[in-house]
C-alpha positions in Angstrom: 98.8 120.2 169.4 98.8 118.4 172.6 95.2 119.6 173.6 93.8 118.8 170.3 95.6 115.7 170.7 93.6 115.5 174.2 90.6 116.8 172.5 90.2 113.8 169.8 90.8 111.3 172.2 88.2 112.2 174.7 85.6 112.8 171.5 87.1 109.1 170.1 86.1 107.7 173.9 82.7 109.3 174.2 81.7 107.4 170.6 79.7 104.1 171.1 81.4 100.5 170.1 79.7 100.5 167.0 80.4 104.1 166.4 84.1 103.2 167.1 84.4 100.2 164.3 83.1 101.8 161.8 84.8 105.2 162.1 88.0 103.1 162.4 87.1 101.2 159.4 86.3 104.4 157.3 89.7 106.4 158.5 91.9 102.6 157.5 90.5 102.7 153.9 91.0 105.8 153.3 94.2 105.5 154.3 95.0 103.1 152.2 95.9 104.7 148.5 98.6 106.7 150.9 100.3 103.1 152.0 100.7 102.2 148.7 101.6 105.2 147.3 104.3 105.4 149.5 105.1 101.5 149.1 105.8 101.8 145.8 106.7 105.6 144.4 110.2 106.2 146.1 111.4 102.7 144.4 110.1 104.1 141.1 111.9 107.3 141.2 115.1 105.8 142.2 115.0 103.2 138.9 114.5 106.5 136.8 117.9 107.2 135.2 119.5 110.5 134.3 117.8 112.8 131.9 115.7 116.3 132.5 112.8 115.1 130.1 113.0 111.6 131.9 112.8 113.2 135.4 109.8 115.1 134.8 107.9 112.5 133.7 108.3 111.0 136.7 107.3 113.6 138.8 104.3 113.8 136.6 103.5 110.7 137.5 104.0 110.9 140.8 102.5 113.9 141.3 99.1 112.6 139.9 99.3 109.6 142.3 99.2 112.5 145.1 96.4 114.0 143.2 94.9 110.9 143.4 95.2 109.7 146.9 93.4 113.0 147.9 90.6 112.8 145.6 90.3 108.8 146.9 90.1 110.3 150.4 86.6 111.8 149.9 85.5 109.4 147.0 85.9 106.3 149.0 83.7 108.3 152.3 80.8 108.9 149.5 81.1 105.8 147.9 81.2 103.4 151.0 77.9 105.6 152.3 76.4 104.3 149.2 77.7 101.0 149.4 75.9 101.1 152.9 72.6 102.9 152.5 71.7 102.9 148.7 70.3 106.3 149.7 72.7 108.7 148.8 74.1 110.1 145.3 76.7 108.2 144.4 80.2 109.8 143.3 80.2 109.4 139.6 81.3 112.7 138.9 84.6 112.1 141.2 85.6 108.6 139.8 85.3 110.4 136.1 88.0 113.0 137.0 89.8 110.5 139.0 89.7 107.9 135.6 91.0 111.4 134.0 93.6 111.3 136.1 95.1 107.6 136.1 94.6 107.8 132.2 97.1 110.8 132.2 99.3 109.5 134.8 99.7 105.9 132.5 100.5 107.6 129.5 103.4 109.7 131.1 104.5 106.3 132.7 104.1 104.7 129.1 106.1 107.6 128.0 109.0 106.9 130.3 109.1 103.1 129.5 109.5 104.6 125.2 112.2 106.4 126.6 113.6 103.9 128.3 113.9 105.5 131.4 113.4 102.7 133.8 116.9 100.7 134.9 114.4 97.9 135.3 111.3 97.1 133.8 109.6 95.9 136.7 110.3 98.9 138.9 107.1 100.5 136.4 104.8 97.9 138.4 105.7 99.8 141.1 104.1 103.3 140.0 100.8 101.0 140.0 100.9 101.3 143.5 100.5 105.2 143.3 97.6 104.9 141.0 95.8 102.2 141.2 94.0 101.4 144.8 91.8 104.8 144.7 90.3 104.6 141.7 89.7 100.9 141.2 88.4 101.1 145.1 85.9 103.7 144.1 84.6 102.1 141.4 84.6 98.7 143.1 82.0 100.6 145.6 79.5 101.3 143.3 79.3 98.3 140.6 78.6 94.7 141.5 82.2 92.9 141.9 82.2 90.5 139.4 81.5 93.5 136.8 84.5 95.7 139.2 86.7 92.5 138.5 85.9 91.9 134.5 86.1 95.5 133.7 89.3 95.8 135.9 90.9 92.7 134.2 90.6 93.7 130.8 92.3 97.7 132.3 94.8 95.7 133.1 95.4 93.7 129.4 94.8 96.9 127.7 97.6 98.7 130.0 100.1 95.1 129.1 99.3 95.8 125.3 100.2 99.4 126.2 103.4 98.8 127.7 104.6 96.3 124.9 104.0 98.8 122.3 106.0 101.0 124.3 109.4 98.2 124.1 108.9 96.8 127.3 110.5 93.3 127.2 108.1 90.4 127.4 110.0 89.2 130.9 109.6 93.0 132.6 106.0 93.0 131.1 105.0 89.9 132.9 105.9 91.2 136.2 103.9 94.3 135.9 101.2 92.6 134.8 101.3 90.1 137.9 101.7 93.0 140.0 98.7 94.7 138.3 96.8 91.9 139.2 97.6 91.6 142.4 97.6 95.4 143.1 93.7 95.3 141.4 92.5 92.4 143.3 93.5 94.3 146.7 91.8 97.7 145.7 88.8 95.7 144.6 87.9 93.3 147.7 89.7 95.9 150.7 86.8 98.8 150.4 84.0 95.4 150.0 85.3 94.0 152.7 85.2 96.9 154.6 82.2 98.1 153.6 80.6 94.1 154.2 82.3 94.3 157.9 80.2 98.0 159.0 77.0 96.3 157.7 77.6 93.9 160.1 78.6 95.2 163.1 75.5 97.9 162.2 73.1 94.7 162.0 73.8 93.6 165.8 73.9 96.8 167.2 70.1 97.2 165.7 69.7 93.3 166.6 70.9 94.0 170.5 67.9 97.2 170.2 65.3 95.2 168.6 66.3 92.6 171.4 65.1 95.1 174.0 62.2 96.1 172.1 61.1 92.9 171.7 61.3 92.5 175.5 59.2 95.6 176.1 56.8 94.0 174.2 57.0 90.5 175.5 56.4 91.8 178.5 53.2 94.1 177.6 51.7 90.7 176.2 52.5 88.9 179.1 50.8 91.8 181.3 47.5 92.0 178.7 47.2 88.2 178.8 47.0 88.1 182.5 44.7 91.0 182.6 42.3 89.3 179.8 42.3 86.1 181.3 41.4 87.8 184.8 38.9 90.3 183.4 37.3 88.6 180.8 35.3 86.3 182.0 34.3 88.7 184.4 33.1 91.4 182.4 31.1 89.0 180.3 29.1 87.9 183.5 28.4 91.9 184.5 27.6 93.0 181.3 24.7 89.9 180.8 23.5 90.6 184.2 22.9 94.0 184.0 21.4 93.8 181.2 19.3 90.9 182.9 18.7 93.0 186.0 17.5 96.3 183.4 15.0 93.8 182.0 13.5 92.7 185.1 13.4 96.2 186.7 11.1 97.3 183.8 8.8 94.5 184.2 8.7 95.2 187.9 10.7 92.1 188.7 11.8 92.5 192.8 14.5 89.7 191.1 16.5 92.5 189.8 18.0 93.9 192.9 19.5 90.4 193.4 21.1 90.7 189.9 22.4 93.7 191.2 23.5 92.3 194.1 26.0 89.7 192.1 26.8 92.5 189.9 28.2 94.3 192.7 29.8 91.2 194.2 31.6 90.4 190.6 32.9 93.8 190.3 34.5 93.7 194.0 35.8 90.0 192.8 37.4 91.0 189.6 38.8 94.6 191.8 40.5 92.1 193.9 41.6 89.7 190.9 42.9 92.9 189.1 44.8 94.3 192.3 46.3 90.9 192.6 47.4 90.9 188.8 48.9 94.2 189.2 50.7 92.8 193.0 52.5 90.1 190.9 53.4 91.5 188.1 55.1 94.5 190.4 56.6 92.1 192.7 60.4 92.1 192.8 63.1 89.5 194.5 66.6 90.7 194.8 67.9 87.0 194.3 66.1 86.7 191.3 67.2 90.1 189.5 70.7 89.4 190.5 70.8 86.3 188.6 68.7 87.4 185.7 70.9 91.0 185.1 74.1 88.7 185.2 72.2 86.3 182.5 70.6 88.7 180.6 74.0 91.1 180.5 76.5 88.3 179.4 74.4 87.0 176.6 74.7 90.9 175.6 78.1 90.6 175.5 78.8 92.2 179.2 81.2 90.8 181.6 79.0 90.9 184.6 80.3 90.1 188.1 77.7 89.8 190.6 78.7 89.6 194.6 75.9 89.2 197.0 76.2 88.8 200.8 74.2 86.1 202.9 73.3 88.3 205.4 70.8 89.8 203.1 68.6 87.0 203.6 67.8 88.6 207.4 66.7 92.1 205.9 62.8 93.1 205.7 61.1 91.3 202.8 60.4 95.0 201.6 64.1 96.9 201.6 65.0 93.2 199.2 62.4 94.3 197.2 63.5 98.1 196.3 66.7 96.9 195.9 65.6 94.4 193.3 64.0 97.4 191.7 67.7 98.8 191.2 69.2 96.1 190.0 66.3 95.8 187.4 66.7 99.5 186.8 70.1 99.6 186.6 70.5 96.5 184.2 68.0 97.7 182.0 69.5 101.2 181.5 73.2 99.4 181.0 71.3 97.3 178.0 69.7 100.5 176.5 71.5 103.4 176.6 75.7 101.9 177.3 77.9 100.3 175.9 79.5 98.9 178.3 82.0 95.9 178.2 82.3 95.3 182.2 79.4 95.4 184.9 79.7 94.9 188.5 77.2 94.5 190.9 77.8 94.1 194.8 75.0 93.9 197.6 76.0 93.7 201.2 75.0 95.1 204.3 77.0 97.5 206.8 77.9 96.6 210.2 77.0 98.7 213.0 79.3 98.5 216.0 76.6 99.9 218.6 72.8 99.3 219.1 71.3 99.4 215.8 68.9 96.2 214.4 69.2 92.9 214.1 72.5 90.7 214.4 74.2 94.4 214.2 73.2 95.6 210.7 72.9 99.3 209.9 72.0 99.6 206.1 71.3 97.5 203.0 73.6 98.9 200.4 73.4 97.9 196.3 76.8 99.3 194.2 76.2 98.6 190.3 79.3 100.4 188.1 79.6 99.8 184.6 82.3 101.1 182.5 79.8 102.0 179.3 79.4 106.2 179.9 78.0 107.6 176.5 78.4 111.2 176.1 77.8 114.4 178.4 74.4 113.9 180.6 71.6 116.1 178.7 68.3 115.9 179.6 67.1 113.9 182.6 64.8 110.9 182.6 62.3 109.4 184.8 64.0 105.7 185.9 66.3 107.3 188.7 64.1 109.5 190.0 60.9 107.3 190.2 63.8 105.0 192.1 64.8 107.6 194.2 61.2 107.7 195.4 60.6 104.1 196.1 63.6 104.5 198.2 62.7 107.3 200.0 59.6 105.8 201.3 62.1 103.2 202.9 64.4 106.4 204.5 66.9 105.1 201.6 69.3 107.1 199.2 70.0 106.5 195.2 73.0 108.5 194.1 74.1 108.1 190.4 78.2 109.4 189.6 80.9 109.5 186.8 83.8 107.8 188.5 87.3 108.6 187.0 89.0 105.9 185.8 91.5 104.3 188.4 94.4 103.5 186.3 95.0 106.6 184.7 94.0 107.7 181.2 93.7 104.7 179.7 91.3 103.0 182.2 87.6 104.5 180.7 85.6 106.6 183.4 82.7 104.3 185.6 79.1 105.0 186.1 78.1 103.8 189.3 74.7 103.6 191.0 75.2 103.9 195.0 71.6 102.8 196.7 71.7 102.4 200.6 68.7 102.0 202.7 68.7 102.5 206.4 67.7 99.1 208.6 67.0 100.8 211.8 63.5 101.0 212.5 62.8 99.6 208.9 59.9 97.7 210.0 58.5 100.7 211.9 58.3 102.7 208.8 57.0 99.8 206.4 54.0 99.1 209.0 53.3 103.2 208.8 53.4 103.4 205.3 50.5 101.1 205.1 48.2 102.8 207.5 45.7 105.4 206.2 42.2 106.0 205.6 40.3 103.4 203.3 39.7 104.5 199.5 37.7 103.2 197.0 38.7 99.6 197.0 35.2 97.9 197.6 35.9 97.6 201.4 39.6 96.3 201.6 40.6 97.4 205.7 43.2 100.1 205.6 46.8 99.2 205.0 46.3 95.5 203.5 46.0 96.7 200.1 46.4 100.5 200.0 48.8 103.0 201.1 48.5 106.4 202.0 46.6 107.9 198.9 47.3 104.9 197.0 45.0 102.1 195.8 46.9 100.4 193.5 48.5 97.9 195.5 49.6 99.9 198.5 52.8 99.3 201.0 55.6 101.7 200.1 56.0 102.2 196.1 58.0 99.8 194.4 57.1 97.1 197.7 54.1 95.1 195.4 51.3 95.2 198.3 51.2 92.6 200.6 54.8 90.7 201.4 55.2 87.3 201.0 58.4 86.8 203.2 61.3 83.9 202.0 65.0 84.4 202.0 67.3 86.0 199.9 66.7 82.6 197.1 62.2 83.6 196.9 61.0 84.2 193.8 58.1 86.4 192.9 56.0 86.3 190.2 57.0 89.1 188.2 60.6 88.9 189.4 62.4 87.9 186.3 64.6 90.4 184.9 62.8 92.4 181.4 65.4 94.1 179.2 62.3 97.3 179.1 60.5 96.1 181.5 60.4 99.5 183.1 60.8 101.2 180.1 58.4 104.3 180.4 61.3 104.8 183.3 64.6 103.8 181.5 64.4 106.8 179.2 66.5 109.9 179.6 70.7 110.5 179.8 70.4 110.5 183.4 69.1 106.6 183.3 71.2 105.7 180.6 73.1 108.4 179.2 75.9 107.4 181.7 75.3 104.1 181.8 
């Protein structure tokens, strides 16, 4: 018992948010025919007074309330699925035998009342409780509810007519028909209401994904329109002067090798213009994704702390930079693939007691935990690793955990992302990561623009090209934080899966 007690739990914990309300929501109406049965059968047995035939009609009522709370169990599942999706086969079949049912268990109440086997009159209102709230909430599921509450209504004269034929006084009668009512009402707007609350809390959890869809694709138009402004105009020019410069050659023209000439000078221009495109829009500042991950996560409705340590304004403009990249990384996969409620972020650096660099500094170190772990990791992704690499270039670490909850079993488990990069000799290895023979980048000098084997930007990956060097407050013109920005790299459990 206690490990299957152990065994739910840890299942109930590994469910999303959403996941969580609506399974809640589904378990609390089914629930509730068994609350009101038991509200309101153990009164109506005690008002039944002596007699064997008396007694057993009682039972037989009571016993169809049970039958009718268990059928209610798996009607009101079906039914609130078709409430929801309009997809699925609705439960007619079910609410007939369950009609059955009630329509038996009334006349062996009506029964009793002839026999006059109630102390009180009212004390039959309370047998409603037992057979009411399943069937009417089945049937409010799957018809509109102002035809649930006109069809219901006139159930509820017909059963008043029913129990004054049967000699129940006109002051006991208008109790159980209040109670009727009331009872009615309940079973009709609970499952709704229910059903109205999962629809919405389904709605923002596909609202909060379109939101990072949409920021995907924001930021593909942002990159295409840069790239068409750049290229366009361009182009235009090299396509109308080679066609220009085939023209003259066939004529003979000695004109066409200057045509050339510019055609070769515009496609160097717009290589550089391109290259430069690419160098902004890759460009990160660890100022700027700090502030933007704490923005962009608390408008998704995540407590994000964010601590940051001046003396990360004295650390090479390209270590800011990768860590930027984490952060970016890291908030992205929180937004995508957690559900997290808490977010901390913390960026310092470690002191080194002997000789080390500057002002005593060993390492840059970035520690983002959130509390949103979804499920056991499966198969891994491509956003950590392709960190793990821009790191490395930089003699760094990235090291992504489960952390075990710190005040016992009711504190959820952590993910945390651990990144620490090394600041002796920092400089040393950005200046050698940008020497290296020359490629194909119409006559760039080796290391301004290109890496080793790179020429798309060059410097150390993740670095952008070319610094510009500010403090820990500079800006760079790609560095705003993008919900899927990265988000060829953001998929997989291992980016998101645990947060």
């Amino acid at each position: 018992m206690i490990r299957w007690g152990r065994g739910t739990w840890h299942t109930w914990r590994q469910r999303s948010r959403t996941e969580q309300a609506e399974v809640s929501s589904r378990w609390m109406l089914k629930a509730t025919p068994w609350i009101f049965f038991f509200g309101g059968a153990p009164q109506m047995l005690v008002a039944v007074q002596d007699g064997a035939a008396r007694a057993w009609l009682a039972l037989g009522v009571i016993g169809l309330g049970l039958v009718l709370c268990v059928l209610s169990a798996r009607g009101l599942d079906g039914a609130l699925t078709y409430y929801l999706e309009r997809d699925e086969r609705a439960p007619v079949r079910l609410l007939a035998v369950m009609a059955v049912a009630s329509g038996a268990a009334v006349g062996l109440l009506a029964a009793v009342i002839a026999l006059g086997g109630l102390r009180d009159g009212p004390f039959a209102g309370l047998a409603l409780f037992a057979l009411v709230p399943g069937p009417v909430g089945l049937y409010a599921l799957l018809v509109p509810v102002r035809r649930a509450l006109a069809v219901l209504l006139g159930c509820c004269a017909a059963l008043g007519a029913l129990f004054a034929l049967c000699g129940m006084p006109p002051a006991n009668l208008s109790a159980v028909l209040f109670i009727g009512v009331v009872i009615t009402a309940c079973s009709v707007f609970t499952p709704r209401s229910t059903g109205w609350y999962i629809a919405v809390v389904r709605g923002l959890d596909e609202a909060k994904q379109t939101q990072a869809r949409l920021a995907v694709a924001e930021e593909r138009l942002r990159f295409s329109r840069d790239l068409h402004d750049v290229m366009g105009r361009n182009l235009s020019a090299i396509a109308l002067k080679s066609e220009l410069a085939t023209h003259l050659a066939r004529r003979g023209s000695a004109s066409a090798v200057d045509q050339m000439v510019e055609v070769q000078r515009l496609a160097r221009q717009s290589q550089n213009e391109v290259r430069e495109v690419v160098r902004g829009y890759r460009e990160v500042g660890l100022a700027t994704e700090l502030a933007g991950a704490r923005g962009i996560l608390r408008a998704a409705g995540v407590d994000c702390r964010v601590e940051a340590s001046p003396a990360l304004d004295g650390i090479p403009h390209e270590v800011r930079t990768a860590l930027g990249w984490v952060v970016r990384e890291g908030a992205t996969n929180v937004l995508r693939h957690a559900d997290a409620t808490r977010c901390a972020v913390r960026a310092c650096t470690e002191p080194d007691g002997g000789t080390g660099a500057a002002e005593g500094v060993r390492a840059a170190v970035l520690v983002m935990e959130n509390d949103g772990l979804r499920g056991a990791p499966g198969r891994p992704g491509t956003g950590l690793p392709g960190l793990r690499e821009r790191l490395a270039s930089l003699g760094g670490t990235l090291s992504a955990e489960r952390v075990r909850g710190h005040g016992g079993t009711d504190e959820p488990d952590l993910f945390r992302l651990h990144a620490r990069i090394p600041l002796t000799g920092a400089d040393d290895r950005v200046a050698g990561a940008g020497d290296g023979p020359e490629r194909g980048d119409g006559g760039s000098p080796s290391g301004a623009d290109d890496g080793p084997g790179r020429g798309d930007g060059g410097g150390p990956p993740g670095a952008g090209g070319s610094p510009v060097r500010g403090g820990i407050g500079e800006v760079g013109a790609g560095g705003r934080v993008r919900a899927g920005s990265e988000g060829g790299r953001s998929g997989g459990p291992e980016a998101g899966g645990e947060g």
